[in-house]
C-alpha positions in Angstrom: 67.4 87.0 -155.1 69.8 84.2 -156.3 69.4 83.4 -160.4 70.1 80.9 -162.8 70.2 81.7 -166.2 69.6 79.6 -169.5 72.2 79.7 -172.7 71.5 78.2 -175.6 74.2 76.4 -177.2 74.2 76.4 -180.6 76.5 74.4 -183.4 77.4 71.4 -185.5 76.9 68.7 -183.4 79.1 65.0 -184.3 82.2 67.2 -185.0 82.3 69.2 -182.0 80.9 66.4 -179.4 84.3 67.6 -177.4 83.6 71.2 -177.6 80.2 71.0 -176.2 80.9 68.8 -173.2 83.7 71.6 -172.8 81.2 74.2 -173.3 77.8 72.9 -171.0 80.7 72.1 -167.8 81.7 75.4 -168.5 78.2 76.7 -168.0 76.8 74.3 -165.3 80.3 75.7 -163.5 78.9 79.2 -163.6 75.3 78.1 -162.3 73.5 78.1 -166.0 71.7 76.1 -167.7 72.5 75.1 -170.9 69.8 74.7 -173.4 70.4 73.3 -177.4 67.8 71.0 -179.7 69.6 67.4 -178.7 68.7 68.5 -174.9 65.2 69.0 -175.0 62.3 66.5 -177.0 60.4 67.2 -180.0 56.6 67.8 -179.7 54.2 68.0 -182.6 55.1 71.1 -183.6 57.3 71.1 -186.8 61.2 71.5 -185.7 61.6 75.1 -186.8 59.1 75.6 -184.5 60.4 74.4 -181.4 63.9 75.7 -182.2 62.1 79.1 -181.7 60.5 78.4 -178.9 63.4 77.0 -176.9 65.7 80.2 -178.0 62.6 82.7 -177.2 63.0 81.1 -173.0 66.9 81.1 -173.2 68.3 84.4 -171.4 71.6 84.4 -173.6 72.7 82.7 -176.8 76.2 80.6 -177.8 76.9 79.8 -181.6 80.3 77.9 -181.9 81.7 77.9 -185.5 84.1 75.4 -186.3 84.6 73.0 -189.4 81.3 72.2 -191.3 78.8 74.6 -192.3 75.8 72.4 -190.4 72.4 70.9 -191.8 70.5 73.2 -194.3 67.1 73.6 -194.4 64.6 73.9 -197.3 65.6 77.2 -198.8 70.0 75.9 -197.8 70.2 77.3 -194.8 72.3 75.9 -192.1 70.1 75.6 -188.7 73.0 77.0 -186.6 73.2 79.8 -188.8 69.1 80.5 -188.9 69.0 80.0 -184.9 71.8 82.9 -185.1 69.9 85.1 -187.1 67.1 84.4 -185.1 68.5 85.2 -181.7 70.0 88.3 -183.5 66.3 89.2 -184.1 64.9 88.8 -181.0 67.6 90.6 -179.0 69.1 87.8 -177.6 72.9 88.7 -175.9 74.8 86.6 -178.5 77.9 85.5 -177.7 80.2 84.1 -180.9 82.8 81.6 -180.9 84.9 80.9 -183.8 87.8 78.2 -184.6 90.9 80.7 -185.0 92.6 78.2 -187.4 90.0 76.6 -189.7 93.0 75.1 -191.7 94.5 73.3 -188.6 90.9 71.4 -188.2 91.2 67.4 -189.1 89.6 66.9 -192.7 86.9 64.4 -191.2 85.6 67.3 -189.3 85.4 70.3 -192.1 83.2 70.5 -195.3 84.7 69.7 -198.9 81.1 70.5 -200.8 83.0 74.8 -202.3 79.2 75.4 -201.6 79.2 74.6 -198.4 82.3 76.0 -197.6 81.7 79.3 -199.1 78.5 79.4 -196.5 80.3 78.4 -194.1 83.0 81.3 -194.6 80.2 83.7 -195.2 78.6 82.6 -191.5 81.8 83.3 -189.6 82.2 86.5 -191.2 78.9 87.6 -190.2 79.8 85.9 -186.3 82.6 87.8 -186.2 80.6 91.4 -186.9 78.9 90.6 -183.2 80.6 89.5 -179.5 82.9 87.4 -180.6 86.2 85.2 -179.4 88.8 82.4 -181.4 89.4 79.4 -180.1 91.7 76.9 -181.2 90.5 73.2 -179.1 87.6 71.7 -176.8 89.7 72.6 -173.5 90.7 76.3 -174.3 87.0 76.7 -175.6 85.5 76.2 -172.4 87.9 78.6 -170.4 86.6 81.1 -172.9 83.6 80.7 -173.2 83.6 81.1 -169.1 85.1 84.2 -169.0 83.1 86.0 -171.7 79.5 84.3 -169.9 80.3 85.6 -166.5 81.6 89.3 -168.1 78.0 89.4 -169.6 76.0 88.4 -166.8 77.8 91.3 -165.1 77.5 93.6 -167.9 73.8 92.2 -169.3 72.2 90.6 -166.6 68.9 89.1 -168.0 66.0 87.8 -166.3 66.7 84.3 -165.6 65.2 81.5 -163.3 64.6 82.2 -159.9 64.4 79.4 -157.3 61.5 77.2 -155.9 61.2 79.2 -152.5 60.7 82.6 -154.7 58.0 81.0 -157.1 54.6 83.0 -155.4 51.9 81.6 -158.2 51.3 78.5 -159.8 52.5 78.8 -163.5 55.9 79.9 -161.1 55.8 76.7 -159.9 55.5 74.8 -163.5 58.3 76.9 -165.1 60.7 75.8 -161.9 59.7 72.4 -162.3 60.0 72.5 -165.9 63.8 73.9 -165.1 64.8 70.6 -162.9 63.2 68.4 -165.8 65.8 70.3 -168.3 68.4 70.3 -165.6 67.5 66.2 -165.7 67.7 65.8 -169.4 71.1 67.7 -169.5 72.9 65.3 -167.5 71.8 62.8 -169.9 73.0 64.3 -172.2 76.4 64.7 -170.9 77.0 61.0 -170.0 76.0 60.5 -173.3 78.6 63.1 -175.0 81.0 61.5 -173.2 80.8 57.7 -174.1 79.7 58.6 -177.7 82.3 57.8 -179.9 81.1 59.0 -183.8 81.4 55.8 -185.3 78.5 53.7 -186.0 79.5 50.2 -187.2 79.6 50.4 -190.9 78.0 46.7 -191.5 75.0 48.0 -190.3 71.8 47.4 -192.1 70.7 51.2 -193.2 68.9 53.1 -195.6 68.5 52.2 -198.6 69.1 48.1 -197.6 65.9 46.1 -197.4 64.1 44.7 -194.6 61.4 42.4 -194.0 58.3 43.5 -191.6 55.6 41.1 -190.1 52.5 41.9 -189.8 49.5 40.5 -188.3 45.8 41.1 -188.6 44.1 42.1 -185.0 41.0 40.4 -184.0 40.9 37.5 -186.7 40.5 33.5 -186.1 42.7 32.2 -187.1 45.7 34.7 -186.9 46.3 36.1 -190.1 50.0 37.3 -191.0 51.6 38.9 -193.7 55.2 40.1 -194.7 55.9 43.4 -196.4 59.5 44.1 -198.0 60.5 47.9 -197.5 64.1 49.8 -196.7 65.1 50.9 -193.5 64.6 54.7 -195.1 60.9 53.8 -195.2 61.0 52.3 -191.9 62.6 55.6 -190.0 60.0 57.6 -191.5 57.5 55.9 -190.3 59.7 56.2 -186.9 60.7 59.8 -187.1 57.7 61.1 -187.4 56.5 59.7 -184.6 59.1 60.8 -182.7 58.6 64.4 -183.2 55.5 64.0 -180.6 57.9 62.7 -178.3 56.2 59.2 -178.3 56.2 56.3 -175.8 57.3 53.0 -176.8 53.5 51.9 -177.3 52.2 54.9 -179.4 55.8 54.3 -181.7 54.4 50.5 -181.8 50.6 52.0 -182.8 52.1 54.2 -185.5 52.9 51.5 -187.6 49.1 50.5 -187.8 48.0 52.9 -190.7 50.8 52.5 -192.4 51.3 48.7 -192.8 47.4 48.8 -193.4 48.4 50.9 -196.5 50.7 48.7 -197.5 49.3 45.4 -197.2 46.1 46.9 -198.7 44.5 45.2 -195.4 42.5 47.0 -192.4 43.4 46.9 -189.1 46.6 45.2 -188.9 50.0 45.7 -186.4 53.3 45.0 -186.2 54.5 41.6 -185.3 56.8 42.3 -182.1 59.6 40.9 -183.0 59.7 43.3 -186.1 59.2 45.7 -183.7 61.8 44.8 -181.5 64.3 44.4 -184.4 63.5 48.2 -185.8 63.8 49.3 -181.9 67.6 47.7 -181.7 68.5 49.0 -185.2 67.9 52.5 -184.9 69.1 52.7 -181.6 72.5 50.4 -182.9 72.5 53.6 -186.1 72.5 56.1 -183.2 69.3 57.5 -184.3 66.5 57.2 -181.3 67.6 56.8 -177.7 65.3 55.9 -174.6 64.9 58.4 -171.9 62.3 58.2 -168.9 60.7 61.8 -169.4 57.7 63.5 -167.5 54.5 63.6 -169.5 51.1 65.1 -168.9 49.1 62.8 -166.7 45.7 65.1 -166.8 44.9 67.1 -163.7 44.2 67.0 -159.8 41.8 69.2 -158.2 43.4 71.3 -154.8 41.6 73.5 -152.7 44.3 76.2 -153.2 45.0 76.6 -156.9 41.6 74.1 -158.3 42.9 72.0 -161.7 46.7 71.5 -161.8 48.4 69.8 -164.2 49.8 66.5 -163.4 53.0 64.9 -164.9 54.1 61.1 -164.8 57.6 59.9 -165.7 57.4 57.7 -169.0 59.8 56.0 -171.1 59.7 57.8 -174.4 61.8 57.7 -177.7 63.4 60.5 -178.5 65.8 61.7 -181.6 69.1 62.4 -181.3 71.0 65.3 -183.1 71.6 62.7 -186.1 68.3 61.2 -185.8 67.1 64.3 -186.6 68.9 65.6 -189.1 68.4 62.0 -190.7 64.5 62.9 -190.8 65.1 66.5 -191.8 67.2 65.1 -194.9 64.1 62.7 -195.9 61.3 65.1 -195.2 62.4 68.3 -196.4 62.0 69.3 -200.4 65.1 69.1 -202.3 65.7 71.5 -205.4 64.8 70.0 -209.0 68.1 68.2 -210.3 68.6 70.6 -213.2 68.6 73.9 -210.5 70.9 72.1 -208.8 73.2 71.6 -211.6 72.5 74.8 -213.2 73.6 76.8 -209.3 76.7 74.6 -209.2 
């Protein structure tokens, strides 16, 4: 019986945009399926979660160390190096790939915080301890990485995805189609990769710059309207949030109900659509949110075979991307009291 199996790809992302086209060709070449967070959409479980989640379906796991040590969480520790460590726990074949000259890597794409860098050396030490192979640039990476995936299918096959004709029961059927939908959003993501270019306009309106957002109140005669002054931090909040739930463009619209309400200090108000419009463009012009037509739960249909089935329905939803996210993560998560901070330095 003919298999496909799912590798999650993890690393830095804006630094090694070239090494992960490299690496997913590399994969969809052998017949996998490659799996990282800026593939699949957030839900309403909190990110950790969901990282977890997506490693725990993946049959084999791909950390690739290069420059920069990643994005820390609450307690400072990089994501790639906690999805590691996970995937370590959970028995996960992990397969490490590390830059073989850090000092030939271009400054813009290596760490200058001694903190981070230390972590950083520390994390390739402990890469190195497991399965693990140099590499030197985006197109000897993916040769690499090929020949060490298809030695460890031979040498640790796992279980893997099997195809629709072999699917005998229902929640078969829902993982295969849950496959194509991934199968889907990875092509996106490719094109994607491949016109992104790193560089967001630097005369773009961005956090801490203010903005002005209209408001009106719903169901009054005559239309009341309002203004409220804010930055565009405050704004993406509001946004990024949202997001995690994996929104469409209406519910994103919705969200800003409660909060302008709190602002203004007046019930039952919404965002003016040209606002809305104008926070759409921006974050999308900052590289933050993209739009992607994804399939959402629909409710169910009754068959005579298999009774209540769930029912999906392709939407257009916002969605994060890698910096969107770690632009939220930055605002949300607690930072360490000033004088710690000085005091570990």
């Amino acid at each position: 019986m003919e298999k496909r199996y799912q590798v999650f790809i993890s690393s830095t992302f804006t630094d090694l945009i070239d090494e992960r086209r490299e690496v997913m060709q590399a994969l969809l070449e052998l017949n996998c399926i490659p799996a990282g967070m800026e593939l699949f959409p957030a839900s309403s479980d909190d990110q950790w979660t969901l990282i977890k989640q997506v490693i725990d379906d993946c049959d084999y796991y791909l950390v690739i160390v290069g420059g920069r040590y990643g994005s820390l969480d609450a307690e400072g520790t990089s994501y790639t190096e906690k999805e590691y460590d996970y995937a370590i726990q959970q028995g996960k074949y992990v397969l490490g790939f590390v830059h073989g000259q850090p000092g030939d890597i271009p400054s813009r794409h290596t760490d200058h915080d001694p903190a981070l860098i230390a972590k950083l050396d520390a994390f390739r030490t402990k890469v190195k301890r497991k399965v693990c192979k140099p590499w030197h640039n985006a197109d000897q990476l993916g040769s690499v990485v090929s020949k060490s995936l298809a030695q460890a299918l031979k040498s640790h096959p796992a279980e893997g995805w099997v195809k629709y004709r072999y699917a005998k029961t229902t929640e078969d059927l829902e993982k295969v189609n849950q496959m194509h939908e991934q199968i889907r959003i990875l092509e996106q993501e490719i094109a994607r990769l491949r016109e992104y270019g790193g560089n967001v306009s630097t005369n773009l309106s961005r956090g801490a710059d203010m903005v002005k957002i209209e408001f009106f109140r719903r169901r009054s005669e005559p239309r009341e309207t309002g203004v409220v002054e804010v930055t565009w931090d405050d704004v993406f909040l509001v946004v990024g949030r949202k997001c995690m739930d994996l929104p469409s463009e209406d519910e994103v619209e919705d969200s800003f109900r409660p909060w302008l309400s709190n602002l203004a200090r007046i019930e039952d108000v919404a965002i003016v659509l040209a606002s809305f419009q104008r926070v759409k463009v921006q974050f999308y012009a900052l590289g933050l949110i993209r739009m992607e037509m994804l399939m959402r739960s629909a409710g169910h249909r009754y068959t005579a075979n298999d009774g209540y089935i769930p029912v999906s329905q392709a939407t257009l939803c916002w969605v994060l991307t890698e910096a969107g996210r770690c632009a939220l993560a930055d605002r949300m998560a607690e930072k360490r009291a000033e004088s710690f901070s000085q005091g570990a330095a």
